[in-house]
C-alpha positions as CSV (number, residue, x, y, z in Angstrom):
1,X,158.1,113.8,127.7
2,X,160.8,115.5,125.6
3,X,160.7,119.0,124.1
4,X,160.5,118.3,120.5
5,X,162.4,121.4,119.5
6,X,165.7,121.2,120.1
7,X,165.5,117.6,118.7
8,X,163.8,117.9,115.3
9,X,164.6,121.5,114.5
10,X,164.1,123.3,111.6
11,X,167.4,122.7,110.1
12,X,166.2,118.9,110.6
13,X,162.7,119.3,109.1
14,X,164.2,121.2,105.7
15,X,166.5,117.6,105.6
16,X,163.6,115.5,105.7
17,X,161.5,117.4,103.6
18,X,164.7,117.2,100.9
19,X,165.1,113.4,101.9
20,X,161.4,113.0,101.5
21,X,161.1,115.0,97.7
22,X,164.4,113.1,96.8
23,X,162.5,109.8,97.4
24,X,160.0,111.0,94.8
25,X,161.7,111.9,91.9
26,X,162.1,115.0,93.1
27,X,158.6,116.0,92.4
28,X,157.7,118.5,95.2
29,X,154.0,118.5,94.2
30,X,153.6,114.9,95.6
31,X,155.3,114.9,98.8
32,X,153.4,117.2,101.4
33,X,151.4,114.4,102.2
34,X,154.5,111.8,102.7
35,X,156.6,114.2,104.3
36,X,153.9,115.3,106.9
37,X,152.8,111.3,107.8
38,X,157.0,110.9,108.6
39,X,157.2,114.3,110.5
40,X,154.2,113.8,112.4
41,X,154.2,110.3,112.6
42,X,157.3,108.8,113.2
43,X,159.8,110.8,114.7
44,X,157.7,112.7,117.3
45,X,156.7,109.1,118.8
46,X,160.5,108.0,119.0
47,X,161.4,111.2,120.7
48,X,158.9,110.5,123.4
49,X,159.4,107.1,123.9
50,X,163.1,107.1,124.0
51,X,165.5,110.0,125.8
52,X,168.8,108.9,123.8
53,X,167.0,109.1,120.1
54,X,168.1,111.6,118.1
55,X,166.3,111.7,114.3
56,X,169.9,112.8,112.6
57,X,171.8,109.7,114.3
58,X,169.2,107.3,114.7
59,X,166.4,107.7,111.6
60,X,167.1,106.2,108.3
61,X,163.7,107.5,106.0
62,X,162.1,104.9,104.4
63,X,159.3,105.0,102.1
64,X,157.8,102.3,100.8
65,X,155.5,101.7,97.6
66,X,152.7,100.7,100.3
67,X,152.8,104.4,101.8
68,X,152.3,105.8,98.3
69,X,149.5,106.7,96.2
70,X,149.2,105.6,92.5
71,X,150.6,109.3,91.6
72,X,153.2,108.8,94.2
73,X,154.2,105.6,93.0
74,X,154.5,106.8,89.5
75,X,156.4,110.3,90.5
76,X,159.0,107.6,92.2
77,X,159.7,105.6,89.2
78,X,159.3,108.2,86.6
79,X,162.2,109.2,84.7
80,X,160.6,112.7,83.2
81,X,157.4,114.7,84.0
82,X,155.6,113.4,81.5
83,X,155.9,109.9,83.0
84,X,153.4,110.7,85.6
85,X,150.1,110.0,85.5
86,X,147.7,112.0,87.1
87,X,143.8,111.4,87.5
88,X,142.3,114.9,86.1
């Protein structure tokens, strides 16, 4: 198996964590848990599986409303803060 580090480095992980916040309105409160399911999730496995991959050639984020809480969902499509709704 591949070293992970010199293929996701930390330069890598700040662009997917500002891909990943971009996808959500920009709301940084919302997408630890988004960003940490991609990082952990998806691009470890394709480093493994295949020795060419390389996450700032070959991955495209994508995050769908199905991956998203309700607050998620409404950070995405909100247009100010005060178009999110939060359960308190």
């Amino acid at each position: 198996m591949r070293a992970l580090e010199p293929v996701a480095d930390d330069t890598w992980i700040a662009h997917l964590a500002r891909a990943v916040t971009g996808e959500l309105g920009g709301r940084v409160g919302v997408a630890p848990r988004v960003f940490l399911k991609k990082l952990v999730a998806d691009v470890p496995d394709r480093i493994g599986q295949f020795a060419d991959f390389e996450p700032r050639k070959h991955y495209a984020l994508t995050v769908t409303d199905l991956e998203l809480t309700l607050a998620e969902r409404n950070a995405r499509h909100a247009t100010s803060p005060d178009d999110v709704g939060l359960e308190l």
